[in-house]
N, CA, C and O atoms as a GROMACS GRO file, in nm:
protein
  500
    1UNK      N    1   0.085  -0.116   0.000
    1UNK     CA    2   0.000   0.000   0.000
    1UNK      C    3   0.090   0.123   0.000
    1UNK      O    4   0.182   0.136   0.081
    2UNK      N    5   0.056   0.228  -0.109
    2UNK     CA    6   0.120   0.353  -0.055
    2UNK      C    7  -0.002   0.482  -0.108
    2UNK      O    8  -0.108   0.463  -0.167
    3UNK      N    9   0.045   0.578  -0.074
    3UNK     CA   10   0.018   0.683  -0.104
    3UNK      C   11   0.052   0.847  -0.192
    3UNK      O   12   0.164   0.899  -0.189
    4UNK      N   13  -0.043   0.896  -0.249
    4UNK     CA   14   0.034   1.002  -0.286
    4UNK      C   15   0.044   1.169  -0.211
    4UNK      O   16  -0.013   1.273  -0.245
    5UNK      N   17   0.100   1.154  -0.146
    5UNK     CA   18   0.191   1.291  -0.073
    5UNK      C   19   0.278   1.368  -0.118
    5UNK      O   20   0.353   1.337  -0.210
    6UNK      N   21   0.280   1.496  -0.048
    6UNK     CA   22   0.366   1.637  -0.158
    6UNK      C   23   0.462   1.606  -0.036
    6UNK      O   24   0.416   1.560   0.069
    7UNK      N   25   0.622   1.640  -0.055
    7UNK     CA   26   0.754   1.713  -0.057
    7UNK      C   27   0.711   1.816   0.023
    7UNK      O   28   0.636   1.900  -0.027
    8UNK      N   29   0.741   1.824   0.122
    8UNK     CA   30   0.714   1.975   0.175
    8UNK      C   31   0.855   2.022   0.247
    8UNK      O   32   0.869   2.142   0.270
    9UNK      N   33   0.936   1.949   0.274
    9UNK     CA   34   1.135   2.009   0.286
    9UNK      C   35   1.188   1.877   0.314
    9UNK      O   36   1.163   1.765   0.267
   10UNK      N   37   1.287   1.932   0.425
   10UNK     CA   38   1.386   1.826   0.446
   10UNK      C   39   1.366   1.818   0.621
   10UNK      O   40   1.354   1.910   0.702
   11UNK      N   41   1.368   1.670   0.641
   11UNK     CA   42   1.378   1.687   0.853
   11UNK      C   43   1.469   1.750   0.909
   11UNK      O   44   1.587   1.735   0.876
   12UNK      N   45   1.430   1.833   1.002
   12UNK     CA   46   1.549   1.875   1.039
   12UNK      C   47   1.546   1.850   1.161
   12UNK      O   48   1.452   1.777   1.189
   13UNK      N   49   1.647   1.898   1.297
   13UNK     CA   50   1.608   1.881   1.446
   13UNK      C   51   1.590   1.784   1.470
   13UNK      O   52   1.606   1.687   1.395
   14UNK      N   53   1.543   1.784   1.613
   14UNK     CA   54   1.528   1.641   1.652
   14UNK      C   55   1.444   1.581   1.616
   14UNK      O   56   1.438   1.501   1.710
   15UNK      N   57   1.352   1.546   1.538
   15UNK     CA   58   1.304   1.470   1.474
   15UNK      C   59   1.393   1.384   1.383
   15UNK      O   60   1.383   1.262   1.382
   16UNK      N   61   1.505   1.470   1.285
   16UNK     CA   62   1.625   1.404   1.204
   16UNK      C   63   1.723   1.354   1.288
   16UNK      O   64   1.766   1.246   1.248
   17UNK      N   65   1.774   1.394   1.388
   17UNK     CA   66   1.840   1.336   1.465
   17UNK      C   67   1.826   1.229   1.580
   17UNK      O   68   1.904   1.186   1.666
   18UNK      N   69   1.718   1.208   1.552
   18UNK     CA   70   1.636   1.056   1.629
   18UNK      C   71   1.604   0.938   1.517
   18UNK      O   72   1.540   0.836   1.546
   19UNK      N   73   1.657   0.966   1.386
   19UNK     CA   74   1.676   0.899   1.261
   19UNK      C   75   1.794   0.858   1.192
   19UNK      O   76   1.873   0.944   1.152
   20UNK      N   77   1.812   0.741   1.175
   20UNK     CA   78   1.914   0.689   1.156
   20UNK      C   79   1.930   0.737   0.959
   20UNK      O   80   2.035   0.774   0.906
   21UNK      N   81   1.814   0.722   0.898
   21UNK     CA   82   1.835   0.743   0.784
   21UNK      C   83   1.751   0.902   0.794
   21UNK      O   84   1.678   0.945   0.884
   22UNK      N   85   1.808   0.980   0.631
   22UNK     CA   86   1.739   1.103   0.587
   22UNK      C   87   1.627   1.110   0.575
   22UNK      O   88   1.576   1.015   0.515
   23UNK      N   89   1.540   1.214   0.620
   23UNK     CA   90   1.449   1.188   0.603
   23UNK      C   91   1.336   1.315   0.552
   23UNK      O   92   1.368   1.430   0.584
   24UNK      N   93   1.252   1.302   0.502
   24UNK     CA   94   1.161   1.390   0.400
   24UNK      C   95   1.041   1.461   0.461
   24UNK      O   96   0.958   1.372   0.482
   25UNK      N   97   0.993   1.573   0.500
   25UNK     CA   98   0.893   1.607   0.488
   25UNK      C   99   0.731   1.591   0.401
   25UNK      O  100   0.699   1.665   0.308
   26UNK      N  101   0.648   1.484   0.452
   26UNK     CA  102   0.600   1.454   0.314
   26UNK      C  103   0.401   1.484   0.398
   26UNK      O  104   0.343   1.416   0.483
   27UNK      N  105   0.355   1.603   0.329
   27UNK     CA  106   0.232   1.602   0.356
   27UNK      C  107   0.131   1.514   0.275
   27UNK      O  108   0.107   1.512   0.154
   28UNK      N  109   0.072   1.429   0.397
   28UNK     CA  110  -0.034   1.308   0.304
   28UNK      C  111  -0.180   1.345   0.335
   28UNK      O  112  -0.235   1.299   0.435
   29UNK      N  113  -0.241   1.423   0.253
   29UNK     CA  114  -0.397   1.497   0.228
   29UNK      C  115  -0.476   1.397   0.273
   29UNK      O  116  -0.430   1.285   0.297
   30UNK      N  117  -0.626   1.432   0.290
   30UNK     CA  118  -0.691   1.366   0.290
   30UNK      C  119  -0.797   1.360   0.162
   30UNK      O  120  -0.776   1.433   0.066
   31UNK      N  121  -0.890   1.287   0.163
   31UNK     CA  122  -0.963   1.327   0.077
   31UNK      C  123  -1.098   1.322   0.093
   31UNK      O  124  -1.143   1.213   0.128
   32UNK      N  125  -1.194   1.438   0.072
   32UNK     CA  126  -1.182   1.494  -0.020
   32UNK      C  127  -1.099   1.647  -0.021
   32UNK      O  128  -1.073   1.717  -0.119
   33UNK      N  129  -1.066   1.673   0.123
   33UNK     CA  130  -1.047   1.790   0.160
   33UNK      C  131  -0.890   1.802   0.207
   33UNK      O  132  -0.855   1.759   0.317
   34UNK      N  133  -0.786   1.872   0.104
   34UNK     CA  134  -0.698   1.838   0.061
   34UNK      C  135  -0.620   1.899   0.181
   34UNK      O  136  -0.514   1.846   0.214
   35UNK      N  137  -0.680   2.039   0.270
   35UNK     CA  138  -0.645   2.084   0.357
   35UNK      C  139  -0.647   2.071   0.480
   35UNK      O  140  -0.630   2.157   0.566
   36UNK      N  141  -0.684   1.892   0.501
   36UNK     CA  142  -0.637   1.835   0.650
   36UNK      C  143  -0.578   1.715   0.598
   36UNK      O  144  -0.624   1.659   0.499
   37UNK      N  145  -0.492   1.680   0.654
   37UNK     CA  146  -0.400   1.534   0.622
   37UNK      C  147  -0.303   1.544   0.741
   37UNK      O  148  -0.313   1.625   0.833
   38UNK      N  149  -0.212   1.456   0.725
   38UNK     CA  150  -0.081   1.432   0.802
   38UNK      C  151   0.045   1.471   0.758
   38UNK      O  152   0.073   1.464   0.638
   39UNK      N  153   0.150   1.524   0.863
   39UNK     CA  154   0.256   1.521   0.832
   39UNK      C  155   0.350   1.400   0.861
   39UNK      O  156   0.364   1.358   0.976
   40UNK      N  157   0.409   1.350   0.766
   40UNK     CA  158   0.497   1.201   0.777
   40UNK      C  159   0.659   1.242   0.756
   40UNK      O  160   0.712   1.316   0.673
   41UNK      N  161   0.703   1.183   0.842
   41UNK     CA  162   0.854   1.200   0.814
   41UNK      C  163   0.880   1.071   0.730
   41UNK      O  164   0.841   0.960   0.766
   42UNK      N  165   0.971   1.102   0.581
   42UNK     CA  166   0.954   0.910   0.540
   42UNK      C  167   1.090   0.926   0.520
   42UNK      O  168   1.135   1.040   0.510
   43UNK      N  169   1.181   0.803   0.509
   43UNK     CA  170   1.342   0.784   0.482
   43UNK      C  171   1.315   0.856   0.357
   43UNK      O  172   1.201   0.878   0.316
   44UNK      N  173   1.432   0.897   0.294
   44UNK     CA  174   1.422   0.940   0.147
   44UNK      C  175   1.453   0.854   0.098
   44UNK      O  176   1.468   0.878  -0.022
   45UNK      N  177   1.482   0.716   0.134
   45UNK     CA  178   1.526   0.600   0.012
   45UNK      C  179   1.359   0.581  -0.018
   45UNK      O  180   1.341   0.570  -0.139
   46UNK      N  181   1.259   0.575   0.043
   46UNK     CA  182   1.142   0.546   0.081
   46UNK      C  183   1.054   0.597  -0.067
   46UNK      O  184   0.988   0.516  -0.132
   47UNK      N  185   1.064   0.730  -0.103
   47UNK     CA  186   0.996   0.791  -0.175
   47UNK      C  187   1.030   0.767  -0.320
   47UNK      O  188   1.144   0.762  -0.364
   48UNK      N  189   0.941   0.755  -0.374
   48UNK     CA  190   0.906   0.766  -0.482
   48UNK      C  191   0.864   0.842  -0.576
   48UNK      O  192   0.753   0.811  -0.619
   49UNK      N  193   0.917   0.939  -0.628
   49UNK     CA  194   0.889   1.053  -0.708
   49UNK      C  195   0.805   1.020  -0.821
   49UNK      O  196   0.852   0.930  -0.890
   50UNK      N  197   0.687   1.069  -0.863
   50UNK     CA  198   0.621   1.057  -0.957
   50UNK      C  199   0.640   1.166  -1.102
   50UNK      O  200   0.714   1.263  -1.086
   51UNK      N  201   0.590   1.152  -1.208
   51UNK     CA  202   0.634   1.261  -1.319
   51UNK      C  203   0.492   1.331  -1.303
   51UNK      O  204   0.492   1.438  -1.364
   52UNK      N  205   0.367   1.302  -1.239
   52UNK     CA  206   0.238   1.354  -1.267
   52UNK      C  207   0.334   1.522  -1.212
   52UNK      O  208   0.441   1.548  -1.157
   53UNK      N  209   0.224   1.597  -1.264
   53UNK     CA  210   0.207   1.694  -1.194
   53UNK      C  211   0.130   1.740  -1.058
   53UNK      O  212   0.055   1.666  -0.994
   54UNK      N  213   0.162   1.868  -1.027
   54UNK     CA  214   0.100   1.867  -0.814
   54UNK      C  215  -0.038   1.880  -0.866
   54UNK      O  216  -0.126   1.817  -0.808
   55UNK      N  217  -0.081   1.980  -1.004
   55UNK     CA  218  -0.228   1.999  -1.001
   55UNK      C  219  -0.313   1.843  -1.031
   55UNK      O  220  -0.419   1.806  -0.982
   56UNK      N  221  -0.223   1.772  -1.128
   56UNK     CA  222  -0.279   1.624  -1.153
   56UNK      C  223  -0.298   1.534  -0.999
   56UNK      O  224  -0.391   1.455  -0.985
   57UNK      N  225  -0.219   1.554  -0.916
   57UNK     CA  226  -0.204   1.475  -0.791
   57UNK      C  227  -0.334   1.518  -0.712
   57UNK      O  228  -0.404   1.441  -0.646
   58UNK      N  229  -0.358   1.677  -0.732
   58UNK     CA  230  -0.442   1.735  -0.658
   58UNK      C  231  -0.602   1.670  -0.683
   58UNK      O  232  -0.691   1.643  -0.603
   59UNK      N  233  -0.593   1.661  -0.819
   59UNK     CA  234  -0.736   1.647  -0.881
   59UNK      C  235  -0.743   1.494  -0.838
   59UNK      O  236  -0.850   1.440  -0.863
   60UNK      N  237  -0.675   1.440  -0.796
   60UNK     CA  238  -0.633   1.265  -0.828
   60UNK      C  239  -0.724   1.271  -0.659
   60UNK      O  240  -0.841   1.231  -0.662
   61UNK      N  241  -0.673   1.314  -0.536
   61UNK     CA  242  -0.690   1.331  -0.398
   61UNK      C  243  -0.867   1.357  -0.397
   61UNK      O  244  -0.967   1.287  -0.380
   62UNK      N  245  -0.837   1.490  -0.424
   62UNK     CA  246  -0.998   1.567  -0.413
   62UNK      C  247  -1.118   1.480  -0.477
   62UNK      O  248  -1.235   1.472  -0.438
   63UNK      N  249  -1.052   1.412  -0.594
   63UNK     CA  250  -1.187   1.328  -0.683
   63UNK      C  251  -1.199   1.165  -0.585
   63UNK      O  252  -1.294   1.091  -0.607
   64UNK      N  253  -1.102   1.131  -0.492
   64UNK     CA  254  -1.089   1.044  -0.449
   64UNK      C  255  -1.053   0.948  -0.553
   64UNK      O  256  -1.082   0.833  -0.522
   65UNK      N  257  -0.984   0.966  -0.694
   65UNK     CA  258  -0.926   0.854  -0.740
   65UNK      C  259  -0.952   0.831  -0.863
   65UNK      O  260  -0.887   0.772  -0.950
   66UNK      N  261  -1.093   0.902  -0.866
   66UNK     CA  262  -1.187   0.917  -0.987
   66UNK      C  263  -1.118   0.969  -1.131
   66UNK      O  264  -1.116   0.914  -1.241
   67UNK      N  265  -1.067   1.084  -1.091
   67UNK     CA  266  -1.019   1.148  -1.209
   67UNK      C  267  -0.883   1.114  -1.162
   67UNK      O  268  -0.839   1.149  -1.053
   68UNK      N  269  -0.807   1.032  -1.263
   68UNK     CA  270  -0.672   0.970  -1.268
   68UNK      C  271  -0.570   1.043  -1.415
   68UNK      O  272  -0.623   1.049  -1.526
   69UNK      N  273  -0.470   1.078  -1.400
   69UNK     CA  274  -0.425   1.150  -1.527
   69UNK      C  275  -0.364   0.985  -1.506
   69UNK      O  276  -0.342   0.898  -1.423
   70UNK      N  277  -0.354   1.029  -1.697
   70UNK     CA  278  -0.254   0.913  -1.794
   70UNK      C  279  -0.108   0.911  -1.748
   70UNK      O  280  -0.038   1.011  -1.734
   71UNK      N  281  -0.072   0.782  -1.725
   71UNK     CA  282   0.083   0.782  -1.711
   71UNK      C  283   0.183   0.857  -1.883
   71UNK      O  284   0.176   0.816  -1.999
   72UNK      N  285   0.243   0.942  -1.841
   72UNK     CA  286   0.286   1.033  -1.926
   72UNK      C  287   0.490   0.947  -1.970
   72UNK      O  288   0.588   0.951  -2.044
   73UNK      N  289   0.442   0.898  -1.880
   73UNK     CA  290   0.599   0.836  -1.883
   73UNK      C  291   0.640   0.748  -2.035
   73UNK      O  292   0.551   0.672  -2.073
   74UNK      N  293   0.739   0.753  -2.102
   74UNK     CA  294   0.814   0.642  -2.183
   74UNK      C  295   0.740   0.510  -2.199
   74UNK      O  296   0.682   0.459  -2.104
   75UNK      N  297   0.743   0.463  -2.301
   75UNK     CA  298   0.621   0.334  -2.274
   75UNK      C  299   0.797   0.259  -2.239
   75UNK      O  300   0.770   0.168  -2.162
   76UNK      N  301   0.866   0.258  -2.248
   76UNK     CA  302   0.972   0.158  -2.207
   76UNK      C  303   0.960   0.186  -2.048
   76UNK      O  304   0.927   0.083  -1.988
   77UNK      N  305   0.975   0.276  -1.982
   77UNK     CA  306   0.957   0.307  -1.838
   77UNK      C  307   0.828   0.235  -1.789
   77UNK      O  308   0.834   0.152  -1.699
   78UNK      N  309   0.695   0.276  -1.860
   78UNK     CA  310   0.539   0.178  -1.814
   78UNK      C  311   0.560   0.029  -1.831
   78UNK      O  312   0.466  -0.048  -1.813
   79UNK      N  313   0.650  -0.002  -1.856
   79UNK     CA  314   0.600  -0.120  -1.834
   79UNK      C  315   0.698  -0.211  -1.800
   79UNK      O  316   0.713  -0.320  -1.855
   80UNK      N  317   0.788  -0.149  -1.676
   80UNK     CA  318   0.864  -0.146  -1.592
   80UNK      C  319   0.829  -0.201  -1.398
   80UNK      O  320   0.726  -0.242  -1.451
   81UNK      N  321   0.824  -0.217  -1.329
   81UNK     CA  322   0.730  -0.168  -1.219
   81UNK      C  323   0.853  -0.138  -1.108
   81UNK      O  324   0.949  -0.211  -1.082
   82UNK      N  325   0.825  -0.028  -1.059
   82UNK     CA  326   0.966   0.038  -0.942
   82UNK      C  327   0.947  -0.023  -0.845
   82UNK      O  328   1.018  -0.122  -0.827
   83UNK      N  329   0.853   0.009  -0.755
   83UNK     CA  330   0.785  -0.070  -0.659
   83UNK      C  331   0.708  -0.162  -0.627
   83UNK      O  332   0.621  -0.206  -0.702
   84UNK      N  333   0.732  -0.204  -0.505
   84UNK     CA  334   0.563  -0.346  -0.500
   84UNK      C  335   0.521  -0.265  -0.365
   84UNK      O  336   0.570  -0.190  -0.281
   85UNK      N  337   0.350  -0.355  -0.414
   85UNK     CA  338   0.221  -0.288  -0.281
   85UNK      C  339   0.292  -0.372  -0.145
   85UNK      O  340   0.262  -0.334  -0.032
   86UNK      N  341   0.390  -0.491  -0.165
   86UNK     CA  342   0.356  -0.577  -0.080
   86UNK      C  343   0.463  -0.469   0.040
   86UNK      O  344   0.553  -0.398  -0.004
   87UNK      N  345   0.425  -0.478   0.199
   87UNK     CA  346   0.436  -0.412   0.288
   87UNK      C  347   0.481  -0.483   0.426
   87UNK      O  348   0.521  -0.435   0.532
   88UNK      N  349   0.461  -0.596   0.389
   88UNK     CA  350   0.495  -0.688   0.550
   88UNK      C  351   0.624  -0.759   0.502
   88UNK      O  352   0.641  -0.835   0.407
   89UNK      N  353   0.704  -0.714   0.589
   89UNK     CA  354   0.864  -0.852   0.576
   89UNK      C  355   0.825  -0.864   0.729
   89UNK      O  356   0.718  -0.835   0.783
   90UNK      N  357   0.968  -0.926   0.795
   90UNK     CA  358   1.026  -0.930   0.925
   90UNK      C  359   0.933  -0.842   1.005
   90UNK      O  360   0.985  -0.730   0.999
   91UNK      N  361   0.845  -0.836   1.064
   91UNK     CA  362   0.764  -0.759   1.149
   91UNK      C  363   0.716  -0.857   1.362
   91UNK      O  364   0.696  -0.970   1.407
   92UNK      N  365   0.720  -0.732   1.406
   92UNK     CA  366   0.703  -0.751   1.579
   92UNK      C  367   0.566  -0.693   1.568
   92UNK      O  368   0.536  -0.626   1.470
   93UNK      N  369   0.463  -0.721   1.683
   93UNK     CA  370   0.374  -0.622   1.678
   93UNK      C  371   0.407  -0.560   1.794
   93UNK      O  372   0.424  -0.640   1.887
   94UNK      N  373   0.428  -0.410   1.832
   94UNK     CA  374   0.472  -0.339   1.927
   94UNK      C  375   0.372  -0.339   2.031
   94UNK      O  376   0.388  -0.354   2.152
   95UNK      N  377   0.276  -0.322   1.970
   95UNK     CA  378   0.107  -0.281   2.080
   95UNK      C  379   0.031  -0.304   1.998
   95UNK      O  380   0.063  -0.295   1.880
   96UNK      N  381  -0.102  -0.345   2.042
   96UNK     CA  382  -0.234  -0.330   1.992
   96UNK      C  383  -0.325  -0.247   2.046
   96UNK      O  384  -0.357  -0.246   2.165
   97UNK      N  385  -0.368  -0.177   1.957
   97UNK     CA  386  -0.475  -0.080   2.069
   97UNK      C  387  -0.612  -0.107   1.949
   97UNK      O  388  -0.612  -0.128   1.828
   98UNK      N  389  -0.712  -0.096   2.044
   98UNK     CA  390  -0.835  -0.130   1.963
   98UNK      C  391  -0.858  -0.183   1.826
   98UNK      O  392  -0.908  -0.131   1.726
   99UNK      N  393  -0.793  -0.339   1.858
   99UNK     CA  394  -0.763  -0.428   1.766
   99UNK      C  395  -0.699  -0.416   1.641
   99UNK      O  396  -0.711  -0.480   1.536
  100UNK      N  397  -0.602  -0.287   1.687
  100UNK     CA  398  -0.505  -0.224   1.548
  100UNK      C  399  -0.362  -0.277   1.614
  100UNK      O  400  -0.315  -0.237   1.720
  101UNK      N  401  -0.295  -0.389   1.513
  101UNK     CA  402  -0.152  -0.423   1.590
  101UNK      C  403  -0.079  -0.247   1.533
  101UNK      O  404  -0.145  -0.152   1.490
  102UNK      N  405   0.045  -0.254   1.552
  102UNK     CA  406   0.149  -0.156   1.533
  102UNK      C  407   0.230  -0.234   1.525
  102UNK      O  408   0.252  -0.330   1.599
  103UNK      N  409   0.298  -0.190   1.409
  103UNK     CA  410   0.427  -0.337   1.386
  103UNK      C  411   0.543  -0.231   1.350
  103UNK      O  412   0.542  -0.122   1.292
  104UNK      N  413   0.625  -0.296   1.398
  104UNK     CA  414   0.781  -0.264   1.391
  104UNK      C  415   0.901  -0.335   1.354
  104UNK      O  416   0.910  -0.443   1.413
  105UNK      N  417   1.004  -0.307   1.270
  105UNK     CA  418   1.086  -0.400   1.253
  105UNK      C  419   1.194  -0.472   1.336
  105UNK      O  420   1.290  -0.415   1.386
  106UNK      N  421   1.155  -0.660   1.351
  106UNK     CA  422   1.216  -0.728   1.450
  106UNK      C  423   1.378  -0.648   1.504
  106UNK      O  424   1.464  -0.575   1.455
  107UNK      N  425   1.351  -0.712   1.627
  107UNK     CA  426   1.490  -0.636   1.691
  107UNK      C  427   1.481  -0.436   1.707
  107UNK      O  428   1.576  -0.369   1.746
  108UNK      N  429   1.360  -0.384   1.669
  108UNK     CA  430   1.358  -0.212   1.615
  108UNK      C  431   1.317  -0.138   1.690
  108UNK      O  432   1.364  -0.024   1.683
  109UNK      N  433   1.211  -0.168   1.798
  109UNK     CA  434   1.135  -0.155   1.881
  109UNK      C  435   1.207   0.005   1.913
  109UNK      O  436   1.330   0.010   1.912
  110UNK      N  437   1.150   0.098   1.933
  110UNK     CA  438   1.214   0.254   1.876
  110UNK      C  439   1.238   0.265   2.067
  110UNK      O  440   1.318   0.358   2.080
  111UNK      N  441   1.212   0.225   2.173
  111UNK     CA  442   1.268   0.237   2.308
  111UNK      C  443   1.338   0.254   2.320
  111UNK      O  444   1.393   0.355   2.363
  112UNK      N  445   1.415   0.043   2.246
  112UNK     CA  446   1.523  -0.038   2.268
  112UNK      C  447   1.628   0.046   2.196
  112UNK      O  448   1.740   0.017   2.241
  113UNK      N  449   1.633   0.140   2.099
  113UNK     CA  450   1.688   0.213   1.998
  113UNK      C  451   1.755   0.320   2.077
  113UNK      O  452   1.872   0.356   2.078
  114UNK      N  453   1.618   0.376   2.161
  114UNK     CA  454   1.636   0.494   2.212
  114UNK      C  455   1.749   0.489   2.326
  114UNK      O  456   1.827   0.583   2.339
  115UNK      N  457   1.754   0.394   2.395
  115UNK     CA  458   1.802   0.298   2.511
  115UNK      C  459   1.942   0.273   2.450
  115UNK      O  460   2.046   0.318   2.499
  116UNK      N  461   1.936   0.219   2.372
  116UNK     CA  462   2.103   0.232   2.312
  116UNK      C  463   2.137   0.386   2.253
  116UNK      O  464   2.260   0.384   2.258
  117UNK      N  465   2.107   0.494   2.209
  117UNK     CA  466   2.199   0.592   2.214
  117UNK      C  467   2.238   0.657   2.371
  117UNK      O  468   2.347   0.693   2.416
  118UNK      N  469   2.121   0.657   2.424
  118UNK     CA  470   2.134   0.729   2.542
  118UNK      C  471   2.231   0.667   2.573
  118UNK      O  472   2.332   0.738   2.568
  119UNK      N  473   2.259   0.517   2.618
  119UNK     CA  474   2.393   0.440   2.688
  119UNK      C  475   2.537   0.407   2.639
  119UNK      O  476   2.622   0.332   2.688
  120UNK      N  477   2.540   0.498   2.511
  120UNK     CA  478   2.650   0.507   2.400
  120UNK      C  479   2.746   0.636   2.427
  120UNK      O  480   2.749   0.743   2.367
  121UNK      N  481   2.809   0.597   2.516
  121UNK     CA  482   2.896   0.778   2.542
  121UNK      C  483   3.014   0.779   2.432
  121UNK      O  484   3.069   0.686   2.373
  122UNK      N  485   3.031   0.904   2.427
  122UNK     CA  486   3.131   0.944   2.300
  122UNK      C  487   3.239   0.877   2.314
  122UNK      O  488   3.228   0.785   2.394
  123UNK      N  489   3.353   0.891   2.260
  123UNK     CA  490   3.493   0.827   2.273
  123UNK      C  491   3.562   0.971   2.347
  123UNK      O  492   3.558   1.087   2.306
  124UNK      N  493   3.632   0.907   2.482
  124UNK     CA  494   3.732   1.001   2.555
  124UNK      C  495   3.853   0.973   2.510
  124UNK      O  496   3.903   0.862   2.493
  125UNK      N  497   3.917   1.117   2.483
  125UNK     CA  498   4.024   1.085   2.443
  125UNK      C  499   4.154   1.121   2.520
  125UNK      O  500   4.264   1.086   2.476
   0.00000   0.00000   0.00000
């Protein structure tokens, strides 16, 4: 499963520095109403740049899906595929809260993470 979300900068602060990889500012709309959604921090290996345009993306959100622009791309590029939908490898479930697991990657658990920098002191020299 993914989604289409705008670029909105680069992480910075502690949010980037509680991240092991770079990571993207990426606003994900809702629909139909393009002016409430989420802000997601995603790795930048993560993203996927599309060739549509923002007004094509826009119309794509607001119509809920309905109005789809044509892939504009190279027919050698279409019929290619970059990504897959599939979404589960190696997964823990962290918590469940009202029968929604939260999964995390084995060994990832963002505590246990947290727990090792804190106990990581610099090198004295």
């Amino acid at each position: 499963m993914w989604a289409i979300g705008f670029l909105t900068g680069s992480t910075k602060g502690e949010v980037q520095n509680l991240t092991e990889e770079e990571c993207i500012n990426v606003f994900l709309p809702t629909t139909p109403n393009p002016t409430s959604g989420f802000l997601l921090f995603v790795p930048k290996k993560d993203i996927v740049p599309l060739t549509m345009s923002v007004e094509d993306a826009i119309k794509m959100v607001i119509s809920g899906g309905i109005v789809t622009p044509p892939d504009r791309r190279p027919e050698a590029e279409r019929t290619k595929p970059v990504v897959s939908a599939q979404t589960y490898e190696e997964v823990d479930v962290l918590r469940e809260k009202e029968s929604a697991p939260v999964l995390v990657s084995k060994g990832q658990r963002p505590f246990e993470r947290l727990e090792d920098a804190k106990s990581t002191k610099p090198d004295e020299d």
